[in-house]
N, C-alpha and C positions, 0 to 999 in steps of 0.2 A: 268393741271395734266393729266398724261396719266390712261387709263383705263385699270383694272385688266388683260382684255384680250390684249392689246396692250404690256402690263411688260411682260407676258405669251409670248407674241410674240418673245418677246426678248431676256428673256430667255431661248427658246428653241433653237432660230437662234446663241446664244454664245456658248450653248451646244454640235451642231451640224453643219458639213457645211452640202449644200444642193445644188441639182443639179437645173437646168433652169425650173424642176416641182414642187420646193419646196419639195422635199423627200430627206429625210434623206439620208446621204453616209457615214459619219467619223463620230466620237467623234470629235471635234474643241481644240485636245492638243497632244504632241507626245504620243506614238507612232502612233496615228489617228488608231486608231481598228474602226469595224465597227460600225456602230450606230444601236441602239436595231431597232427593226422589229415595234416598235410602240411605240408613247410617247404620254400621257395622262396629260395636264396641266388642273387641274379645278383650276375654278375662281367661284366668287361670282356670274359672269356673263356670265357664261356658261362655255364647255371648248373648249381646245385649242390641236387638233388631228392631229399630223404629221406621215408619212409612211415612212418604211426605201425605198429604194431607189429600192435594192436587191427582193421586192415582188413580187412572180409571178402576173400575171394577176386575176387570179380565187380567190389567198388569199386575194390581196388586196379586189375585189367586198364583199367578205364574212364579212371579218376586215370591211367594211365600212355600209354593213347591221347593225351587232351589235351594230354599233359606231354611227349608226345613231341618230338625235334629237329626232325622234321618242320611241326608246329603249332606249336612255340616258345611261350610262356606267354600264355596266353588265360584271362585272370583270370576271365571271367564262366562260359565255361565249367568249369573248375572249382568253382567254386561252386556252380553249376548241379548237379553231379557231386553234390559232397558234400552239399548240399541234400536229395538225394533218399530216402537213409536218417535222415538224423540234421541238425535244425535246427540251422543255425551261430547258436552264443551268440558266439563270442569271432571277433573279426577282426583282425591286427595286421600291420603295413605300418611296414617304420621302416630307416632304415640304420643299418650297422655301418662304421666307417670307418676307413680305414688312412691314416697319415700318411706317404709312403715319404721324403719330406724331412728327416724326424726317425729315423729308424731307424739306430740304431749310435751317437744323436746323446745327448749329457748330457738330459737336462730331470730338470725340477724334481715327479716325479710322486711318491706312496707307493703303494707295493706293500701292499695290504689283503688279510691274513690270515685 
């Protein structure tokens, strides 16, 4: 069975494509708009920190201070971060959930093409 941060893996790589650094460039659906300036997957096993693509040099080093193991996720400062060049329009906060109970198991779902 794959691990919390491996699913995390994967669902951020279906959310987003990604150039030859692993940083984010589209949403992964039409109209492909940009992909947010940072995405935060926590897992039980730590978390899972992608950069849009678009970062200058200097944001990304700052974004990566905050985001460090060491600071662990400090939401305001980040925000704080990304504030500083470019006003946050869009803010989103939501889980992604795994059912490990059901896994391998029948249900009743459709598979949408």
């Amino acid at each position: 069975m794959l691990s919390d941060l491996e699913l995390m893996d994967y669902h951020v790589n279906v959310l987003f494509k990604h150039d030859d650094k692993n940083r984010m460039t589209v949403v992964n659906e039409p109209p492909y708009d940009d992909a947010p300036r940072i995405f935060i997957g926590g897992t039980q096993q730590g978390n899972l920190i992608r950069y849009s693509s678009i970062l200058s040099k200097s944001l990304l080093e700052r974004l990566e201070r905050v985001t460090s193991k060491d600071s662990g996720i400090q939401l305001g400062k980040i925000i704080g971060v990304l504030s500083v060049e470019q006003q946050i329009n869009n803010f989103w906060v939501g889980p992604a959930f795994l059912f490990p109970d059901l896994i391998g198991k029948s249900t009743q779902t459709i598979q949408i093409t």
